[in-house]
N, C-alpha and C positions, 0 to 999 in steps of 0.2 A: 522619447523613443529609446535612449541608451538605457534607461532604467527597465524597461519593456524586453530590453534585449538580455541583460542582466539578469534579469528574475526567469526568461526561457533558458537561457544558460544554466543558472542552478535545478534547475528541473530534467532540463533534458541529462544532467550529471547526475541527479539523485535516481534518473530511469534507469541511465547505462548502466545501472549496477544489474538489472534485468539479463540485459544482454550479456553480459560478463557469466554472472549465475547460469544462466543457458548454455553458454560456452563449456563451464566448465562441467554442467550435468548430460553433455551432448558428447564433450570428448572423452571425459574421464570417469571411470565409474567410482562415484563416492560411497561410503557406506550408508545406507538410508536413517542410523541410528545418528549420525555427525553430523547427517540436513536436518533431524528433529533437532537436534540439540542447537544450530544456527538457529531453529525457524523457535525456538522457546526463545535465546534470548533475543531475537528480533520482537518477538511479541514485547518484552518488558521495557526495550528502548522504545517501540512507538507508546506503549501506556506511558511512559514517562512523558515522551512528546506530547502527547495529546493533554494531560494533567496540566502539567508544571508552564506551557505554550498555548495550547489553542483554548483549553478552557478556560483558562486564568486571563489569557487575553478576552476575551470573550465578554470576561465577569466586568474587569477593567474597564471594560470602553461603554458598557450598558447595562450593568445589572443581572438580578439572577434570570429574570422574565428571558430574556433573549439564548442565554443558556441553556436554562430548561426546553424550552421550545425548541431549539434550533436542534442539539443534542440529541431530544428523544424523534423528534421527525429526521434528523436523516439518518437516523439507527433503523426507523422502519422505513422509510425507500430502498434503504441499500437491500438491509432483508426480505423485505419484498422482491426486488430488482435479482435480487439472488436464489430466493425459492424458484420465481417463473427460470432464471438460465439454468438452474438444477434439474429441471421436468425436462431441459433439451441438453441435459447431457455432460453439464458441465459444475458439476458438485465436485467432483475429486479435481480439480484443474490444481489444486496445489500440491497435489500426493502426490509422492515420486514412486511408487511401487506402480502395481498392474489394474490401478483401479479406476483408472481413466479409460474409459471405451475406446474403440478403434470407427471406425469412419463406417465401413462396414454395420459394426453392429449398434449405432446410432448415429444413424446421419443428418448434417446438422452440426452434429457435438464442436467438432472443430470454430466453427462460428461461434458458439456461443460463451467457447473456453475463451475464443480472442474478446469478446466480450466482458464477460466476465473479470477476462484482467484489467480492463478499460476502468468498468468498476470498481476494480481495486482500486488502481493508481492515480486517478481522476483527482478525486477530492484531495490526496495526499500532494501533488501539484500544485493546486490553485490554491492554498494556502503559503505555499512555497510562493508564490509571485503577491499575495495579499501580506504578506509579511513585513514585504519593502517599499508599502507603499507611505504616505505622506512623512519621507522619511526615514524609515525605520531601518531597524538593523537587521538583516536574517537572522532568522534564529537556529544555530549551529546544531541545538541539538533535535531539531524537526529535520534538517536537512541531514545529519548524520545519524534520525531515524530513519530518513524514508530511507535513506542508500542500506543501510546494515539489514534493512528488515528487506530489501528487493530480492539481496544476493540469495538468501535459500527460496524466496518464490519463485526465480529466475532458474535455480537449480533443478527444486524440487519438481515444477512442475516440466520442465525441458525430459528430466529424467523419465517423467510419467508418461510423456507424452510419445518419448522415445519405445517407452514398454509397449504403451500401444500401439504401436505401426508407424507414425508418421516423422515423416523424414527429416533431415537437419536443416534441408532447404525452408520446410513449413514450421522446423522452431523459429530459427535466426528469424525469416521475414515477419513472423508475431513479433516476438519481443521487440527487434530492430523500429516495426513501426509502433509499438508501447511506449519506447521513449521517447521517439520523437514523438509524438501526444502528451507527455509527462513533459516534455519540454514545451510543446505548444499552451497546455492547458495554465502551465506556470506563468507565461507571457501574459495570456487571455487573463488570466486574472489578476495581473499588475495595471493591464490598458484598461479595460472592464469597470471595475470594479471604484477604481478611484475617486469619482463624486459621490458615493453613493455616502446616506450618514451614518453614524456611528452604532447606532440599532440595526442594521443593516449587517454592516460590516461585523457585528458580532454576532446575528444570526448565523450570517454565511459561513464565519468561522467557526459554530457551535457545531452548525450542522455534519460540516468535515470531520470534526471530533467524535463525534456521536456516530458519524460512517465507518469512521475507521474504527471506533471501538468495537463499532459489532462486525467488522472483517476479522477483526482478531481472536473473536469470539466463534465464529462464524467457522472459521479456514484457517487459521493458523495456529491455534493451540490443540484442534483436534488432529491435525497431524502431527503434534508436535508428540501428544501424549500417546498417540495410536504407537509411536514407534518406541519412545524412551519413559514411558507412563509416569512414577513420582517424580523418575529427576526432570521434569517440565518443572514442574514450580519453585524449585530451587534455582534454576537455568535461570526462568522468567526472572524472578525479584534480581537476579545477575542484573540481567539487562537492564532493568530499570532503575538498578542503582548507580549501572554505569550511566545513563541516559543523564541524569539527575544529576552527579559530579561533575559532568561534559558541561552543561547548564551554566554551573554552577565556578569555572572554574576564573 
């Protein structure tokens, strides 16, 4: 049970950086060029995470089979899962400018943005509480991806969300309940998950990997580049070098 509670604790702290990023895209107005430039090297810290942690762990515990599979299947649910919340409205949920709809002119959208982030932060969680389990240590630099890469999604899209009409009370209560799910989903998958075998357990974490590379791909480098266009990939290998050193040190 203390381990259960442990592994929701570093989840529900890698969420709050959502709330935080909301806060500050709700109170203060940033420049939208300084959230691209967050939201690039966030992208290069979670490819690091995802690399150097979940793949690699993945490989470790079962070979390339469970990698490949897990990896390229939940690259296409997430995208899948993402085209259908696009068709209702919820494609720019991470753009801070005016390209998120207003309620009015797709109604619905609001639902589907809170979903949407659900998708986002899900998988990045439940790896967060599968990390410690038979044992193990967290791994710092998944937990200091997910928090660095929340704070411009929490920003960005608080900001967007703010262009379009809807008020601080419907930011705060989204993201507020995003982490506590980022914190529940962390727990659930430390309780969950723990008899399962080693095939298993490196599918499930392939899979996570494979989601979140294609969020990255997906929402997060295209707002990165719509706003700060070449310096995104200079930005990104930033991040991924610092991910990589954090790792490493």
């Amino acid at each position: 049970m203390a381990g259960a509670l442990v592994a929701g604790g570093w989840g529900l702290f890698a969420g709050a950086a959502l709330l935080v990023g909301a806060a500050v895209g709700t109170l203060v107005r940033v420049p939208p060029r300084l959230i691209a430039l967050v939201m690039a090297f966030g992208s290069g810290v979670l490819m690091a995470a995802v690399s150097f942690e979940l793949i690699v762990e993945a490989y470790e515990r079962s070979g390339m089979v469970p990698v490949v599979t897990g990896a390229v299947g939940g690259a296409v649910v997430y995208s899948g899962a993402n085209a259908l919340l696009a068709r209702r409205g919820a494609r720019h949920r991470k753009r801070s400018g005016e390209q998120q709809p207003s309620e009015e002119e797709a109604p619905g959208s609001g639902n589907a943005m809170a979903l949407g982030a659900l998708l986002d932060g899900v998988p990045e969680s439940v790896v967060i509480g599968t990390s410690l389990l038979g044992g193990g240590h967290l791994g710092v630099a998944t937990v200091g991806a997910v928090f660095i890469s929340n704070l411009p999604e929490g920003l960005a899209s608080a900001a967007g969300m703010r262009a379009a009409g809807r008020g601080r009370g419907y930011v705060f209560a989204l993201w507020g309940g995003i982490a506590v799910v980022s914190g529940l989903a962390a727990l659930a998958g430390y309780a969950l998950l723990g008899g399962v075998s080693a095939a298993v357990m490196a599918t499930i974490t392939a899979v996570a990997g494979g989601a979140i590379l294609a969020m990255i791909a997906d929402t997060m480098i295209p707002e990165a580049y719509g706003r700060v266009h070449l310096l995104t990939g200079p930005v990104t290998v930033i991040g991924f070098l610092s991910a990589f050193a954090l790792a490493h040190l």
